[in-house]
C-alpha positions as CSV (number, residue, x, y, z in Angstrom):
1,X,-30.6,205.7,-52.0
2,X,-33.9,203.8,-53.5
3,X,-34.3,201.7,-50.6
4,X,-33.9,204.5,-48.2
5,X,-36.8,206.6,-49.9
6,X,-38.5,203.1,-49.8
7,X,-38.1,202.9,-46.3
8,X,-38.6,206.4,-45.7
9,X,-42.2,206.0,-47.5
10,X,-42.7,202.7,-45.6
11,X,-42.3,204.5,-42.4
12,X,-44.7,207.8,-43.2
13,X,-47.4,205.3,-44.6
14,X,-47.3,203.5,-41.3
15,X,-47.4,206.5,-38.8
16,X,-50.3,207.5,-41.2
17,X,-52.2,204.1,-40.7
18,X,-51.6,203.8,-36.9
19,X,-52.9,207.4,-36.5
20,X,-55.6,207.0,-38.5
21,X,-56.4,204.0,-36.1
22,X,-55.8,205.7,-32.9
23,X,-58.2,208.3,-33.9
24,X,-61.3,205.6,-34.9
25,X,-60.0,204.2,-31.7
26,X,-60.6,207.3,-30.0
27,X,-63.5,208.6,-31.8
28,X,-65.2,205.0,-30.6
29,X,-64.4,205.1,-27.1
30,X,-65.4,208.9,-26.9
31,X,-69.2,208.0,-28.5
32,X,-68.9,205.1,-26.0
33,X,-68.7,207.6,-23.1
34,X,-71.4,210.2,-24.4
35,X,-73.6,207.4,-24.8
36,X,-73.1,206.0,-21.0
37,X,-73.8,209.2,-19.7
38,X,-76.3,210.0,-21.5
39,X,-78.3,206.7,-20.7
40,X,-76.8,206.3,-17.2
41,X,-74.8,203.0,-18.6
42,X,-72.8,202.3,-15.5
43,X,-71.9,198.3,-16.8
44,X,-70.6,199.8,-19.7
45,X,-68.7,202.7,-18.4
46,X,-67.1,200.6,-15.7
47,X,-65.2,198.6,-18.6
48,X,-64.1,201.6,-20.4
49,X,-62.7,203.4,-17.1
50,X,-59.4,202.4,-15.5
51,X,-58.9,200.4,-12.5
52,X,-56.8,203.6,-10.9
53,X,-58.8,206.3,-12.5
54,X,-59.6,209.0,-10.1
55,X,-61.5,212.1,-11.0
56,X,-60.4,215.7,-10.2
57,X,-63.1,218.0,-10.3
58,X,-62.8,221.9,-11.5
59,X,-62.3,223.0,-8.1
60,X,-59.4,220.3,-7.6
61,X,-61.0,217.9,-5.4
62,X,-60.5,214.5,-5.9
63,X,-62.5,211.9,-6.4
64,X,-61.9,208.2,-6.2
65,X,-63.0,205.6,-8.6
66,X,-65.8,203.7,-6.4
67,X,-67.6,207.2,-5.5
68,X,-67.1,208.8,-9.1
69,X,-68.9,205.5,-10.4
70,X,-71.7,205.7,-7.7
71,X,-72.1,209.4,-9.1
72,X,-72.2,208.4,-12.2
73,X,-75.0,206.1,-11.9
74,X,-77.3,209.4,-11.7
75,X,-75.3,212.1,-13.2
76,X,-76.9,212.7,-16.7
77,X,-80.2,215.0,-16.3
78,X,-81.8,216.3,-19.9
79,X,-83.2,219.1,-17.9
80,X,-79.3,220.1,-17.3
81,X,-78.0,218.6,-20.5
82,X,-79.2,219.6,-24.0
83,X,-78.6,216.0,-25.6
């Protein structure tokens, strides 16, 4: 019975620790993003997005990954966006 609580604990102490890293791992690539758009980082963003990624707007069109990039390039505008 001890070394089932021990592995119990063992177990909830590592799903703690890998969440806790998935969410500095998130919280890193997320300030990685703002931070391209905001300075029109296009090297940068390219290495963070997928090879496959396509883009679905709000209306449901689809974008591919070469034209969202080229978009990219000139999207941020801090007349639009309050940064």
């Amino acid at each position: 019975m001890k070394t089932l609580s021990l592995l119990i604990a063992v177990v909830i102490s590592t799903t703690a620790f890998a969440q806790d890293d998935d969410l500095a791992t998130l919280r890193k690539l997320n300030a990685t993003f703002i931070h391209n758009f905001v300075t029109n980082d296009t090297a940068s963003h390219n290495r963070i997005i997928h090879k496959d990624f396509v883009y679905i707007s709000s209306s449901g069109k689809v974008v591919p990954r070469d034209v969202y990039m080229k978009n990219w390039a000139h999207g941020f505008d801090p007349k639009v966006y309050k940064y």
